[in-house]
Structure formats: structure tokens, C-alpha cells
DRENMAR-634031 format. One record per residue (C-alpha): residue in one letter; x, y, z. Coordinates in steps of 0.05 Angstrom, whole numbers, plus 5000, padded with zeros to 4 digits. Layout:
AXYZ
...
This chain:
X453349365552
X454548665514
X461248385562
X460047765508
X464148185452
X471448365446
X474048835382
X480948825372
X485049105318
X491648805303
X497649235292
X504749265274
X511149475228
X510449115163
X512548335165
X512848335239
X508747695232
X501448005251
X497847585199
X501546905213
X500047045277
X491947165269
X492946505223
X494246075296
X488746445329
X484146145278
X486945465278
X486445435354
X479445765362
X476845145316
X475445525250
X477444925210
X476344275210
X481943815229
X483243535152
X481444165118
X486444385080
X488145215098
X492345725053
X497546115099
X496646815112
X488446715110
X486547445120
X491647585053
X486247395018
X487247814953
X492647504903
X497748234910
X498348174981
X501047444982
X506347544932
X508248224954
X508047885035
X503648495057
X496948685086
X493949215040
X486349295062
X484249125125
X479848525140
X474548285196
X473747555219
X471647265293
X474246695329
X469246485394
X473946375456
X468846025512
X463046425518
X466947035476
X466247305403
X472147605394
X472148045329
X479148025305
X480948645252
X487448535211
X491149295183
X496649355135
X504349495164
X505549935110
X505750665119
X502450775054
X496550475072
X496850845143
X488351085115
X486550395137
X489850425197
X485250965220
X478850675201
X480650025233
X482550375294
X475550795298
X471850175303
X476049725354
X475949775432
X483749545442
X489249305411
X494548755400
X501549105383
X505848615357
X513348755360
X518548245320
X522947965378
X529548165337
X528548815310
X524549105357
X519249775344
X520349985282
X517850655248
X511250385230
X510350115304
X511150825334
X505651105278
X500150505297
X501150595369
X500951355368
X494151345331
X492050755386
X493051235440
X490551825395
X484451425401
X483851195475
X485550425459
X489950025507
X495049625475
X497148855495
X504548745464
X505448045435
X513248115431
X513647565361
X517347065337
X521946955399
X523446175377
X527446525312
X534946575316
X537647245332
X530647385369
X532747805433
X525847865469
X527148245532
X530948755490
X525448815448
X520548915510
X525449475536
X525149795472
X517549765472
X517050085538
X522350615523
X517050865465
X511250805499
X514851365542
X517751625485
X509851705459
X508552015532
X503551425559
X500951475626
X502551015682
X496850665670
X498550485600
X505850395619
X503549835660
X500649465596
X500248565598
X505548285554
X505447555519
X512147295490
X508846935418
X510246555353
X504846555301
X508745975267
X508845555317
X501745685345
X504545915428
X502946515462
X507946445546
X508446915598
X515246995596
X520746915545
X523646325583
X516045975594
X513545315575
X506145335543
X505245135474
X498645385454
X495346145448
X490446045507
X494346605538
X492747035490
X485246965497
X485447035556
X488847675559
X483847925507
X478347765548
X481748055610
X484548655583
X479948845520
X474449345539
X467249065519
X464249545469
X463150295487
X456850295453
X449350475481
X444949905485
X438450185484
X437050815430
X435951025368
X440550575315
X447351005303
X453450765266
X459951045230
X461350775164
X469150535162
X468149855114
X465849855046
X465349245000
X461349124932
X457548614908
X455648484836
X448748234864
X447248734924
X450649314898
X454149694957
X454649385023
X458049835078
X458149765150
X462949815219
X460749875295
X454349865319
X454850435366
X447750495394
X440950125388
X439749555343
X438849415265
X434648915232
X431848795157
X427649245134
X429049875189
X428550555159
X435150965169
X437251585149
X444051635116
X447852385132
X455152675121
X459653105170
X459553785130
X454953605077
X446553705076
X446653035051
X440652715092
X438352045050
X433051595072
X433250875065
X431350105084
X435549575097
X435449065062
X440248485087
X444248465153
X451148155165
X455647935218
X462347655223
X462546975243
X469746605227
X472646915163
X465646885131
X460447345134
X453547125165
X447447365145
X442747575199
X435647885209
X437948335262
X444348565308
X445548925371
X450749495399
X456549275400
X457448795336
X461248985271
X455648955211
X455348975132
X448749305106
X446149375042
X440249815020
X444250444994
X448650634946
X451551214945
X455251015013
X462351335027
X468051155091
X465551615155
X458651725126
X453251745187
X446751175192
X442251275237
X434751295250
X430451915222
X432552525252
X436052145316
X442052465305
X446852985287
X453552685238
X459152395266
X465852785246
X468952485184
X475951985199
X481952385188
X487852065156
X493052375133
X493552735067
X495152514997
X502752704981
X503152454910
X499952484845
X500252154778
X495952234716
X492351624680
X491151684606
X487551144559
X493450804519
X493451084450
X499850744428
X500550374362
X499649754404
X494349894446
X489149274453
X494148764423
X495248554500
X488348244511
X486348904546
X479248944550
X478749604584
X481350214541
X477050784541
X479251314588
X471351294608
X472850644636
X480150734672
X475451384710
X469250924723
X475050374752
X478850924797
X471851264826
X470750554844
X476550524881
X475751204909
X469650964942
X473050364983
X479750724995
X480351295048
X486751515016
X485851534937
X482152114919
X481152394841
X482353054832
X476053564802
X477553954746
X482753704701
X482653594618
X477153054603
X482152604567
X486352564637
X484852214710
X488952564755
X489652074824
X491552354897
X495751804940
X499051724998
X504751354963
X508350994910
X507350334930
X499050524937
X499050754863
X503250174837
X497749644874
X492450064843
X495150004772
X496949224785
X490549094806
X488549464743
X492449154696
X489948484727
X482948624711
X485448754640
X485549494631
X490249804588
X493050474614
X498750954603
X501851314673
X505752034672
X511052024722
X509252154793
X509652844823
X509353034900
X503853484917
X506954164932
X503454674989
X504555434989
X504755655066
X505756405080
X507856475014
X514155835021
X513355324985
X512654685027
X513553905008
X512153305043
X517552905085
X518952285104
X522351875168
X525851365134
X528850835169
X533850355145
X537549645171
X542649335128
X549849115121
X555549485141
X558649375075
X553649845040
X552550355080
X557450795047
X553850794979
X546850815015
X549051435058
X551851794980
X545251574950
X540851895007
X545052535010
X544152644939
X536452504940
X537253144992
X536352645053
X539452935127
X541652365166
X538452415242
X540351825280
X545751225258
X546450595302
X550249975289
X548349245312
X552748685311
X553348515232
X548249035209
X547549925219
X540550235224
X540350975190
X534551405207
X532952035149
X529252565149
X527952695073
X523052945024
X517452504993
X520852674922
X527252294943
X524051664963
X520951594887
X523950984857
X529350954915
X526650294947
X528649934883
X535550244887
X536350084956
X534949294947
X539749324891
X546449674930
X544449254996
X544148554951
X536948474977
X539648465044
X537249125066
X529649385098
X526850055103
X520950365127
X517851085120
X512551555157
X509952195140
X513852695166
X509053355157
X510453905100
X516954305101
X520954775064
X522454634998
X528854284992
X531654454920
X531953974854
X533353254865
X536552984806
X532552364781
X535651974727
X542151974702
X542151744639
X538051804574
X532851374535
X534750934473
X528251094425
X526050654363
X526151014302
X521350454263
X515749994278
X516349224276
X521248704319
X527948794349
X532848334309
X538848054340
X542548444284
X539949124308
X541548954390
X548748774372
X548449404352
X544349864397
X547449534464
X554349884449
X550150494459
X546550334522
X542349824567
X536749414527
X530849374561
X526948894517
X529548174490
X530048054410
X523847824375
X519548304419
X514348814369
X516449634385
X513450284350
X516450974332
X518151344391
X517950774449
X524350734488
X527450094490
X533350314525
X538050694565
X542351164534
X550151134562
X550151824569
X545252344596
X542152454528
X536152214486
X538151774429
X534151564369
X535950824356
X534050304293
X531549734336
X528749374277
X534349394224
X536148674184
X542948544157
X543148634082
X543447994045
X549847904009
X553647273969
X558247144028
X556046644078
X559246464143
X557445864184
X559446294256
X559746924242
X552747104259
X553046804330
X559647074353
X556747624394
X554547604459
X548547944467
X548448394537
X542848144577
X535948634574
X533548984647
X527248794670
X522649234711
X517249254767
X512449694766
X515250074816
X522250144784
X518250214721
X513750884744
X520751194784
X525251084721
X520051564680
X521752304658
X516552864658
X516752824576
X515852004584
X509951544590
X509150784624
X504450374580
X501949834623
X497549244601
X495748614617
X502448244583
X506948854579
X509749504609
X512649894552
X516750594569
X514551134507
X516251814493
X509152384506
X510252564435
X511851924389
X513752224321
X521352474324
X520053234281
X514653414328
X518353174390
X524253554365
X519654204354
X516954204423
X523654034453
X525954714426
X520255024440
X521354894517
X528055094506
X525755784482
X520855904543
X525955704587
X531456204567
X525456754558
């Protein structure tokens, strides 16, 4: 046993302060110097998850408390990324559940801490931010207690340490009402209450694989827990899958450890630490090392399954590479996504569809739009079919993915949030109201979540939070109307003139300003009514002898919608496209030339009635 190591894994509902809170710890454990200058949110470290305000892959760093490395591991809040919640969990000996001292466990909480006990860990609950206003930590600490009985803990763990915290202000007390105003409370507790390592010491070299990274000079690097024995530079290992006859031989070439948010290379480590290796490359999450016929696989990490898909096309409009794409070929978006399929537990491609298609398995909507983001960032150019929930046939009924879904926001629009649920074939559970705000709990399909989140900020003013978990699959529910209105479609190529949007905007919604470049068949609109409409975008006024100082600025042009990428991919049809590069996201119809979209239209028709 090494007592000198502690591996914790941070958990919690999404902005419950985990990450502001792991900031403090590395203040106070002396990471920095005392004039070096420190971004917030330190483990955020890639550019998406500090403007969205989220953790999105989970991170390693270690802080040394006395004579104490204490391996901290950071996981995303968000129920999309619940993949790296299990492989952070697999390689962690206890946890710190942090609960927000207003709101109390939230959906997301009860998922973490139900795969913490799935796994054996003991949880310390840092009840957070209890200097905010509003904060009501005691009724946060009930509520935490209630669901650790609610998630049917023993008396053991009912009888788990609590610290009352704030990350911002750097102070971990005993009680709500207590006076210390640094975190040496919490180390302590981590020391006291956080297992050492269940490894084996002495032994043949064994470790699971849950962290992969890539480096343009190593190649892969992968590592996790060192479970048994030792590893050093140069040590043969053999490399083996759970359920594959995969068995690869290899030496190590470099060894890493954590040491503050840096890693630290090494010539050897012991049971016990977390590692990086490199040596291999074909290394995937939950893949086996050990030493030569030493021992059997380990079983593969279970998360839980993909429930939507979308496809990913090269972008063959009329303005493809104009963007400063440098990316376009769809051998490059697949080489890109197997890349990603590698590092990510939860994105899988899926075998056997047409070569000039990449068909992507997620867990979510918000895990495909980072994905394409962090594409379009690295200056690809794609186009994006709408997405479409994976369906399962069980004893011959068909079966879809739900959703919990829970939701806080004003009492003023609960009415319109409860209509737009119902009709998205949500079934309200559980409804409780709070002094200015009501929290709705849904169960409802995966399908009527798709571009909902972007509704739901819009009816609650922004005022409004929601959270989902997987539900399991259950009887299909019937159709779920998505949009209901039409597209606007350009009939020419060139620029929208302010002539032409006087025009088209008594039709419908703009969604591009005047002066921007269109083609035949993109949509730069919605349509009133629920009907496709072909639209000259790019029509001049005819020149004529009369000339009028005002009469060409008179009208007030209606302002254009903009779009996220998430309200962009839920807005889509099944017969529409999103092209997104790196300036632009442009909404187009599958089949741009009007005759031929008209043919196959009719076509459809036909099939339908037959």
C-alpha cells in the first residue's frame, strides 16, 4: 500500500461551482507563485468550456497537502458527457460531491453519486457557495441526506463528513455558522476520509486504460491507475482487450506523472499513481497493459449508450472553401471524427454506411454541437443532416430513449413551458414551487428535448435551468411535431439587397443581414406559414428617371435571427442541411435546384399514398 497518495474525483450538477472550487485548492496548496498571474476556472483549460461555463473532458492535476499527493480529477456536470463520468470514477478511490447551497441535488447529482456508490467510492459533501444570497445550507444538507437514502446507502455511508465551502472565496468550515477562512479542512478530510489506493504493490505491472491524449511528437499517450507493480522506461508490456484476441506487445517509451496541473516526466512509477505512457498506438479507453502473459483483460467501462445520431457530409455547396476552410474532403471530416472516437467513450462512428457519409453515435445534442464547434474551429468545413434518436426494437415494440428532465424557473412561465413540454409528448411527474421560482420534473422522450433547451431560455427570458438524465428505452411515444413553419429559399445566386428584404420579410423571418452572398436553394428564411417558399433574395430595383431623395430609406427593415449551433442543428428538417464553416452556418435545402427538388417532393408524395 502507498498511504502517501489520495485519488479523488470531483463531482457535481453542472455549475454547482466544482471547478472554482478545485481553482482554491490549487491556490492554497502553493501551485502558483504569489505574483503569477492565474486564469479562472484552471482545469477549463480548452477555449469551449470557458465560454460555454462547463467541464467537458475530464482533467488530472495534484496539489501536495504535508506529506500527501493528492491527485485531484475534475468531470463534467453535464449529463451528456455522463462517458467521462465513468472513466473518471474507475480510476479514483473517493469522492468530493459538491452540492450548490441554494438549489440543492439536482438531477445530475443523483446520476454521479449513484455511479460513486455503483463503484464502492465514499463520498465527502462540500455543501457550496453558502456565503451567496439565497444560499440555505442546512436545507441543502437535508436534501443530500434524504437522497443518499433515496439511492439506498448504508449506515455507513449515511454517516458521510460534511464541509460547508466557497470556491470563490477560498474557505472550507465545519459548520454553516463556523469561522475558518481557508480550505485546510478540506485536506484534511481528504486525507482522513479518502482511502489510499486499492492497488497491489508488489506484481506483475497491470493497468486500465481510462485517459487518452495525443501528441504531435509522441503520437498516442494513454494511461490511468497503476493498479499493481511498477512501470518504468523501457518495460515490455503487453497491450490486450476485454472480448477481443487483441494481445500487442510493446515498450515504453516515456513515463508521466501528475504533478500540479503539469505533467512530469519520470523514469519510473509505482501502484497507486495515475500515469501517461507512450510506446503504442493503437490504444483505446478500457484497453488492458500489463506484463507478458500476467494477466487476463479487465472488463471494458460501461457507459451508457449512444441515443442520437447525425450524419456528416463534406460541404458541396456553391460556397464551399470561400470560408477559409482548410478541411473539406469527407476523407478528412472521417479521419477528424475517428480521432475523436479514440479519446471519447461516448462518440462512436457507425460501420457500414455510403462512403460519401460519416454517420456519428452520441449521447446528446449538446456532445455533437461541441464536436462540430470544435470542428469548425480547426477549420473544417462540413454539412450536418438533422439529428435522429436511435430507435430499439424490443419484443417486436419499438422503443426510444427517455429523459428526466428537470426544470427551475419563474412562476410567470410555467404555463407556456408546461404547453411546450406536453406537446413535445413530455408527462409531468413531480411539480414543486419555491418562493419566486417552480421546479417541474418530466419524464419525456430524447426526441422532444431536440432543440427545446433554446426554446426554453427564450419563454423563461434566460431566467430558467434545466437538467436531463437518461431515462432507459420505452415505448414509442407517437410523432412530435418539430417545426412549425416553413423555409424562405433563394431562387438566384449573388447578395441579398435591401430592395429584395423589404420585400421577402412581409413573407417571413430573415435569417441573414443585407449584403451577405446566398446560392440557389439555401434558405434564408422562415416561411409565415407551414410551407416551403421560393424567394428572390437577390433582386435590384429597376432603374427608372424618377429619383426620390427618401423614398429608398423609408422602410424599416425587420431585424434578421441569429443562431447557435444548437438552435441551428434543432431548427433543421429531414429534407434540410446545416452548412457549417469556419465564418458561417448557412441552412440549405438536400437538393438545391428547385425542378429536381420539386420531382422528388412528388415522388415521396407518391410512395407515401402507395
Amino acid at each position: 500500500m502507498n498511504p502517501q497518495i489520495r485519488t479523488v474525483g470531483i463531482i457535481a450538477h453542472v455549475d454547482h461551482g466544482k471547478t472554482t472550487l478545485v481553482d482554491a485548492i490549487f491556490r492554497q496548496a502553493g501551485l502558483f507563485r504569489e505574483n503569477q498571474h492565474v486564469n479562472d476556472r484552471v482545469m477549463d483549460s480548452n477555449d469551449l468550456e470557458r465560454e460555454k461555463g462547463i467541464t467537458i473532458l475530464s482533467k488530472v492535476a495534484s496539489v501536495r497537502y504535508l506529506d500527501t499527493k493528492i491527485n485531484i480529477v475534475d468531470t463534467p456536470g453535464h449529463a451528456d458527457f455522463g462517458g467521462e463520468v465513468e472513466r473518471v470514477l474507475s480510476m479514483v478511490d473517493g469522492v468530493l460531491l459538491i452540492v450548490d447551497a441554494h438549489e440543492g441535488p439536482m438531477p445530475q447529482t443523483r446520476f454521479v453519486l449513484k455511479k460513486a456508490f455503483q463503484h464502492g467510492l465514499r463520498p465527502i459533501v462540500c455543501v457550496n457557495k453558502i456565503d451567496r444570497e439565497n444560499a440555505r445550507p442546512l436545507e441543502a444538507y437535508d436534501k443530500t441526506l434524504d437522497l443518499f437514502i433515496d439511492l439506498g446507502a448504508d449506515e455507513d455511508s449515511l454517516d458521510f463528513p460534511v464541509l460547508y465551502t466557497s470556491g470563490h472565496s477560498g474557505f472550507a468550515r465545519t459548520s454553516p455558522t463556523g469561522t475558518e477562512t481557508d480550505l485546510r479542512e478540506l485536506f484534511e478530510a481528504i486525507v482522513r476520509h479518502i482511502p489510499p489506493p486499492k492497488v497491489e504493490p508488489e506484481g506483475p505491472f497491470l493497468l486500465q486504460v481510462n485517459n487518452l491524449d495525443y501528441s504531435d511528437y509522441l503520437g498516442r499517450m494513454f494511461g490511468g491507475k497503476v493498479l499493481r507493480g511498477s512501470v518504468k522506461v523501457g518495460d515490455r508490456l503487453q497491450q490486450l482487450r476485454d472480448g477481443d484476441p487483441l494481445k500487442a506487445a510493446f515498450n515504453i517509451t516515456k513515463v508521466w506523472v501528475y504533478e500540479g496541473i503539469q505533467m512530469k516526466e519520470v523514469e519510473s512509477a509505482s501502484a497507486g499513481e495515475i500515469v501517461m505512457l507512450s510506446g503504442q498506438d493503437k490504444v483505446l479507453i478500457s484497453d488492458t497493459l500489463t506484463a507478458p502473459d500476467a494477466s487476463p483483460a479487465l472488463a471494458a467501462i460501461e457507459v451508457e449508450p449512444s441515443t442520437l445520431s447525425m450524419n456528416f457530409y463534406a460541404n458541396n455547396s456553391p460556397l464551399a472553401g470561400r470560408d477559409g476552410g482548410k478541411y473539406l474532403t469527407i476523407h478528412k471530416i472521417r479521419e477528424r471524427i475517428e480521432k475523436e472516437e479514440v479519446t471519447s467513450v461516448s462518440v462512436k462512428i457507425e460501420p457500414g454506411t455510403a462512403p460519401d457519409i460519416v454517420r456519428v453515435k452520441a449521447r446528446g445534442e449538446l456532445q455533437l454541437a461541441v464536436l462540430i464547434e470544435t470542428m469548425r474551429r480547426e477549420g473544417y468545413e462540413i454539412q450536418i443532416s438533422r439529428p435522429e434518436v436511435i430507435f430499439e426494437k424490443i419484443d417486436d415494440v419499438i422503443h426510444e430513449p427517455h429523459e428526466i428532465v428537470t426544470l427551475e424557473l419563474p412562476e410567470e412561465a410555467v404555463g407556456a413551458t408546461m404547453e411546450e413540454l406536453s406537446r413535445r409528448r413530455g408527462e409531468l411527474t413531480d411539480m414543486v414551487k419555491a418562493d419566486s421560482s417552480t421546479r417541474l420534473t418530466y419524464v419525456i422522450p430524447t426526441r422532444g428535448l431536440i432543440g427545446f433547451r433554446s426554446n426554453f431560455l427564450t419563454l423563461t427570458r434566460g431566467l430558467g435551468t434545466m437538467s436531463s438524465i437518461f431515462d432507459g428505452y420505452k415505448p414509442y411515444r407517437g410523432e412530435i411535431a418539430s417545426r412549425t413553419v416553413g423555409s424562405l429559399i433563394a431562387k438566384d445566386p449573388g447578395k441579398i439587397t435591401r430592395y429584395a428584404y423589404e420585400d421577402v420579410q412581409e413573407r417571413g423571418q430573415m435569417f441573414y443581414e443585407v449584403g451577405i452572398e446566398v446560392y440557389g436553394g439555401m434558405i434564408v428564411g422562415a416561411c409565415a406559414r407551414d410551407e416551403d417558399l421560393v424567394v428572390n433574395a437577390t433582386k435590384t430595383k429597376a432603374a427608372t428617371n424618377m429619383r426620390s431623395a427618401s423614398a429608398d430609406a423609408t422602410t424599416v427593415l425587420d431585424a434578421h435571427k441569429d443562431f447557435s449551433l444548437e438552435q441551428a442543428l434543432s431548427w433543421l428538417r429531414d429534407d434540410e442541411l446545416l452548412e457549417v464553416t469556419p465564418k458561417q452556418l448557412r441552412f440549405r435545402k438536400k437538393i438545391l435546384d428547385h425542378s429536381e427538388r420539386r420531382v422528388s417532393e412528388r415522388r415521396s408524395e407518391m410512395a407515401a399514398l402507395h
